[in-house]
C-alpha positions as a Markdown table, in Angstrom:
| # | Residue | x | y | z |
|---|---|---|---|---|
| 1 | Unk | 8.1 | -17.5 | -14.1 |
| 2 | Unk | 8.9 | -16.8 | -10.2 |
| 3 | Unk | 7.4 | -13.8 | -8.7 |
| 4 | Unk | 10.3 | -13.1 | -6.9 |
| 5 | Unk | 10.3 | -10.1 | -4.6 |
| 6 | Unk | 14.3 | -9.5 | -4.7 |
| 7 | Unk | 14.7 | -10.6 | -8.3 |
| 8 | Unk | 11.9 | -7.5 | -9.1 |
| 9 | Unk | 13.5 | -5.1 | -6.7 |
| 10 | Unk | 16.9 | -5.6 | -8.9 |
| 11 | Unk | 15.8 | -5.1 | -12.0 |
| 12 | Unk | 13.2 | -2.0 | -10.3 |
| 13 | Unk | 16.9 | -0.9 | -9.5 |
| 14 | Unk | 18.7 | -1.4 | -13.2 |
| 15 | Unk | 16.0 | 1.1 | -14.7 |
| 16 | Unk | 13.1 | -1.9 | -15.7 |
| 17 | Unk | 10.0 | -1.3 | -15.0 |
| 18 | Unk | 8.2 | -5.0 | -14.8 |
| 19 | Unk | 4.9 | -5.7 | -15.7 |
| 20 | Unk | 3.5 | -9.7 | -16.6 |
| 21 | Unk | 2.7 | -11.5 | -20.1 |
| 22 | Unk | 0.7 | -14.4 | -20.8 |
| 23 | Unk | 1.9 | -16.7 | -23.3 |
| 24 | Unk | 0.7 | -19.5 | -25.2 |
| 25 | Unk | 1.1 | -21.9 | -22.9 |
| 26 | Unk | -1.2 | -20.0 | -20.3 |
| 27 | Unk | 1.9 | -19.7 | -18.1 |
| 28 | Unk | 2.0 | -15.9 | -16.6 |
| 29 | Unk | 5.4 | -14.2 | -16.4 |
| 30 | Unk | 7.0 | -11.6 | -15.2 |
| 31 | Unk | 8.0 | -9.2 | -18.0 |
| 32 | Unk | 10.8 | -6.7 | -17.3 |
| 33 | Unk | 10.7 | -3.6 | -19.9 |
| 34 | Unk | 13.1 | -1.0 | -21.0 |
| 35 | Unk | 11.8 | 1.3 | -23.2 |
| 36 | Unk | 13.4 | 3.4 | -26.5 |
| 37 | Unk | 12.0 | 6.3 | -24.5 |
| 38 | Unk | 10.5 | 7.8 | -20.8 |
| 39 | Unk | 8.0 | 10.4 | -19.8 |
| 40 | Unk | 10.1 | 12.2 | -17.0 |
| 41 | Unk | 8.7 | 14.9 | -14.8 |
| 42 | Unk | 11.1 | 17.8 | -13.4 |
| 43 | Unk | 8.7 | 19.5 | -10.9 |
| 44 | Unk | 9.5 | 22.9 | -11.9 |
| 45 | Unk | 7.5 | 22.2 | -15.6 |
| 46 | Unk | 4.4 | 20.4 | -13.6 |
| 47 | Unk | 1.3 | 22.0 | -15.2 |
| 48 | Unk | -1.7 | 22.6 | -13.6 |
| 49 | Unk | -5.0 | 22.7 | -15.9 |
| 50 | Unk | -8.0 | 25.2 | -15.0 |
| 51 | Unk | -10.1 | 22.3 | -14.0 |
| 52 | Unk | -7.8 | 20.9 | -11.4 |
| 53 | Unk | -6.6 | 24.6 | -9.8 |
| 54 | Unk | -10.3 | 25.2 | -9.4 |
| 55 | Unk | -10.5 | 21.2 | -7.5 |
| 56 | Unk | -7.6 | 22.7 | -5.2 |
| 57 | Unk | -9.8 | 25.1 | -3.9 |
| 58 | Unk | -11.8 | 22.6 | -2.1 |
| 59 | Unk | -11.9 | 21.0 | 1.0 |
| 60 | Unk | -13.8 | 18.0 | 0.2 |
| 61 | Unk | -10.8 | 15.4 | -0.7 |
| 62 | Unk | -7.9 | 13.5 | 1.1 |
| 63 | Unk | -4.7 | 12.4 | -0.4 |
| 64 | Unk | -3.3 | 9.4 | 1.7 |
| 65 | Unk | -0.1 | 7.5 | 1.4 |
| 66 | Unk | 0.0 | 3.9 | 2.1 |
| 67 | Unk | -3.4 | 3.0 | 3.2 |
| 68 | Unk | -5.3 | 0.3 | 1.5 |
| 69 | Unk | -2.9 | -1.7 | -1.0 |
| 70 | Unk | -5.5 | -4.4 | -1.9 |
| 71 | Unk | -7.9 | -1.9 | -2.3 |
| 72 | Unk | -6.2 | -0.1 | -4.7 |
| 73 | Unk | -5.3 | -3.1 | -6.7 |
| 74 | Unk | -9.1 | -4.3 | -7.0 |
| 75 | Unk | -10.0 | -0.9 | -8.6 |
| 76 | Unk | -7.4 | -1.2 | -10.9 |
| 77 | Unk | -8.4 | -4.2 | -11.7 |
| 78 | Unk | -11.7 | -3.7 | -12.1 |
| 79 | Unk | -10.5 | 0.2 | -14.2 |
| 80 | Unk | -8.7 | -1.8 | -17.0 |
| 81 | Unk | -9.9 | -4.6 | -18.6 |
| 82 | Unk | -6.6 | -6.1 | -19.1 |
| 83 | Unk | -5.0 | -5.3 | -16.1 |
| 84 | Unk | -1.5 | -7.1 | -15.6 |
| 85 | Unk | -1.9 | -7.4 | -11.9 |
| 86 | Unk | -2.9 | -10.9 | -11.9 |
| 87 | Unk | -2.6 | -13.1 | -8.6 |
| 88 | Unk | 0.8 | -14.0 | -8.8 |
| 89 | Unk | 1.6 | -10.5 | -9.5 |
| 90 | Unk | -0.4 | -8.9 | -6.8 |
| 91 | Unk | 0.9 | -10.9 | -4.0 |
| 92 | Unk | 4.5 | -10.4 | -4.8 |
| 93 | Unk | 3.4 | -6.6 | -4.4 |
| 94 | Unk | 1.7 | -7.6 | -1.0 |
| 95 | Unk | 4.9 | -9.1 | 0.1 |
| 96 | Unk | 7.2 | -6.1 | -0.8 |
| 97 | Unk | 5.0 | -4.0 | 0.9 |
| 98 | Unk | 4.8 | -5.5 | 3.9 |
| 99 | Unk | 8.2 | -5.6 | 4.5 |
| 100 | Unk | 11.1 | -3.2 | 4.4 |
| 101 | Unk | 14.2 | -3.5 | 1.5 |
| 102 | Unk | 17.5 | -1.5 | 1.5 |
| 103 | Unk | 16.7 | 1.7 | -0.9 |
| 104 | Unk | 13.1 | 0.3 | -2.6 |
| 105 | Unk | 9.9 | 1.3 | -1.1 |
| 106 | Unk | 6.6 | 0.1 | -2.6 |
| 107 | Unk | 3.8 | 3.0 | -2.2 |
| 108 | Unk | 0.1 | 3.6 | -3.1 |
| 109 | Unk | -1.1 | 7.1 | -3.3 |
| 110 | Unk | -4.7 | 7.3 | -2.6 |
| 111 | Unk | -7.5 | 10.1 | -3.2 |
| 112 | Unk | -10.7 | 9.7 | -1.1 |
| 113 | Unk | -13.6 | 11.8 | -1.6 |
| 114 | Unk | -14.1 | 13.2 | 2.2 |
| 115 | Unk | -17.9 | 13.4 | 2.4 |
| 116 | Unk | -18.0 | 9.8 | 2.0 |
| 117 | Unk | -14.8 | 8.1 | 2.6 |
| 118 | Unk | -15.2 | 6.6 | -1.1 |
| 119 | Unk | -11.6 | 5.9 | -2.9 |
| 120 | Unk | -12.0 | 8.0 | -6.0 |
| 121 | Unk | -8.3 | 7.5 | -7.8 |
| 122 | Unk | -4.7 | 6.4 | -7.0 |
| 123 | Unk | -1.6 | 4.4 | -8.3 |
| 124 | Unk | 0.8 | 2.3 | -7.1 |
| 125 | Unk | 4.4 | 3.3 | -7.7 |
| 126 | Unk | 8.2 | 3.1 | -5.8 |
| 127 | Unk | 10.8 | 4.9 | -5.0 |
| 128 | Unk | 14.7 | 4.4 | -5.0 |
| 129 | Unk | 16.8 | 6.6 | -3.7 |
| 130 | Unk | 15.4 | 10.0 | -4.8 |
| 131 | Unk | 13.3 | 9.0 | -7.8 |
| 132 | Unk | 9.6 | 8.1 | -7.9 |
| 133 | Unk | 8.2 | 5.8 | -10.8 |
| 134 | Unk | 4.4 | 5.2 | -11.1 |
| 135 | Unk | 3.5 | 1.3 | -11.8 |
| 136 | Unk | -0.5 | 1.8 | -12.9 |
| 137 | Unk | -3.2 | 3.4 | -11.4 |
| 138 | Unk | -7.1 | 4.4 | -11.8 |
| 139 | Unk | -9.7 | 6.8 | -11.3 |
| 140 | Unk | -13.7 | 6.3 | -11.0 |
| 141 | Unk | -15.7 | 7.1 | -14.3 |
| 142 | Unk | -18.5 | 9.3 | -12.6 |
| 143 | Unk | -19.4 | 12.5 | -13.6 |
| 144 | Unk | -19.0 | 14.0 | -10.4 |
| 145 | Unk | -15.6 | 13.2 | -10.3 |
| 146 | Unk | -14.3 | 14.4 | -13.3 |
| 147 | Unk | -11.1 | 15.2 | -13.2 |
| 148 | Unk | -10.0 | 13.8 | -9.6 |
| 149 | Unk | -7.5 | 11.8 | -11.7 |
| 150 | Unk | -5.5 | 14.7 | -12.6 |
| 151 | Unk | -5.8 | 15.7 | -9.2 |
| 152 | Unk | -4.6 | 13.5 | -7.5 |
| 153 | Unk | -1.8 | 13.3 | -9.7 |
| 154 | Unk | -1.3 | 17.4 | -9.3 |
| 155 | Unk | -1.3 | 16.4 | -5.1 |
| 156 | Unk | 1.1 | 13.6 | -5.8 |
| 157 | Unk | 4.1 | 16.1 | -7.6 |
| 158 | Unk | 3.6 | 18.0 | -4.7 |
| 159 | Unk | 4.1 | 15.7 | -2.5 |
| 160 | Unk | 6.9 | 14.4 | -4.1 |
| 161 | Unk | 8.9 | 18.0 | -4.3 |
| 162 | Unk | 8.3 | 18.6 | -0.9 |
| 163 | Unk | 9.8 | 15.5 | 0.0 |
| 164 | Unk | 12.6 | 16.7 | -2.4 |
| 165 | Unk | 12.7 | 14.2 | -4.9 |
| 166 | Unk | 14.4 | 14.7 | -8.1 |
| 167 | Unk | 12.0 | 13.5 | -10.9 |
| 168 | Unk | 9.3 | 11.3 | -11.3 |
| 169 | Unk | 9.4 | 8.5 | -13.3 |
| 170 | Unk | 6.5 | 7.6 | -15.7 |
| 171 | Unk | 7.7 | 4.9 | -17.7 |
| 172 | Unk | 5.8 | 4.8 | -21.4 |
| 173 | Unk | 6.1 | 7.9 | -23.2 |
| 174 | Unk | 3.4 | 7.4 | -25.3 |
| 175 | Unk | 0.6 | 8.7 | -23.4 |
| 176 | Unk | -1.0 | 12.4 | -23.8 |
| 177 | Unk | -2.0 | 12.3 | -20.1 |
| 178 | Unk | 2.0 | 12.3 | -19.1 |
| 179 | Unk | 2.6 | 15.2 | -21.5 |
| 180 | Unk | 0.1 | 17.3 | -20.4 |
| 181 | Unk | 1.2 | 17.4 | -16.8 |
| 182 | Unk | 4.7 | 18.6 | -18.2 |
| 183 | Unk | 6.8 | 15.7 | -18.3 |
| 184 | Unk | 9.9 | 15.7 | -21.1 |
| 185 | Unk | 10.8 | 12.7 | -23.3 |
| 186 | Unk | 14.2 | 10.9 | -22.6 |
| 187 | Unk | 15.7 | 8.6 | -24.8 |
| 188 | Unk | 16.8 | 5.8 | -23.3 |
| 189 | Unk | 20.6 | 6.7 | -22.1 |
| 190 | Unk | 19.9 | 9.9 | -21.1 |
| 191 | Unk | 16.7 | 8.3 | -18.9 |
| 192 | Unk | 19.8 | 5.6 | -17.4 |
| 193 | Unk | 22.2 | 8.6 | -17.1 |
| 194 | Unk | 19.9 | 10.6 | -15.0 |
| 195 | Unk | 18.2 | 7.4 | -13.2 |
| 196 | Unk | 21.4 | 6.3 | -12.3 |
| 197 | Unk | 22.3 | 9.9 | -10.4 |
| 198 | Unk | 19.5 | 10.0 | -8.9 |
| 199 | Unk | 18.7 | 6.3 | -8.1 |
| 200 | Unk | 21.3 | 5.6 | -5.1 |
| 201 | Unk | 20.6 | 5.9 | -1.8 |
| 202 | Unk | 21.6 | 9.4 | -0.6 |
């Protein structure tokens, strides 16, 4: 029931990935999971849909790192309707980000639409030692952005490789989205094995 900024980094660090539940008792806590199975990206097996390569092209969008944390969690927020970033939940994240940890930084990557300066999709996310793990994220519903959601997460593995990580971490392994962009299914030892590896500070 504490929203403990060094007791989240720890268990960030053991592999869990913690989100919040509401119980009966209308007490919010924090809820570390482990899954049976991960969605892991290897860079090298990133694929890039027709729609998105033909987005690349243009010059009309931004990706930023870092820039508007509250921001990004009120769109979120408002994307999903049962969004686990309550209060409690959000300001732990405000205090981790504003301040520095040994081998755990907190991170928003953010897409903005240049002709307007409008935030049009991004996620929040961490990394430890050379391994990035998304949180949650969102992307607006228009029309005109169709598919600035798989952009930004196209810009984001980029990003990533240059900066030579060694996989990105997407937690559930349930969702088409993560499959599509090339990720592989761990089970749950061989996820540890790897995250371990990868996970201390080089």
């Amino acid at each position: 029931e504490h929203f403990s900024p060094s007791i989240y980094i720890l268990l960030a660090k053991a592999g869990f990935i913690t989100t919040t539940a509401a119980l009966a008792n209308d007490k919010t806590y924090l809820l570390p999971e482990i899954q049976f199975q991960y969605a892991v990206l290897y860079f090298e097996n990133i694929h890039i849909s027709r729609k998105v390569k033909k987005l690349l092209k243009r010059d009309d969008f931004e990706l930023v790192k870092n820039k508007n944390l509250n921001l990004v969690i009120d769109n979120i927020n408002a994307f999903h309707k049962e969004s686990w970033i309550n209060e409690d939940y959000k300001n732990m994240l405000l205090e981790i980000f504003a301040n520095n940890y040994d081998n755990f930084e907190l991170q928003t990557f953010e897409l903005y639409d240049k002709s307007n300066s409008t935030l049009i999709a991004a996620e929040i996310g961490y990394t430890i030692g050379k391994v990035y793990t998304s949180l949650t994220g969102f992307s607006k519903r228009e029309k005109r952005y169709n598919n600035w959601g798989k952009l930004q997460l196209i810009l984001l593995s980029n990003y990533l490789q240059e900066h030579d990580y060694k996989f990105w971490n997407l937690g559930h392994a349930c969702l088409q989205y993560k499959i599509d962009l090339g990720s592989i299914i761990l089970k749950r030892d061989a996820f540890l094995e790897q995250w371990l590896k990868y996970t201390k500070l080089l």
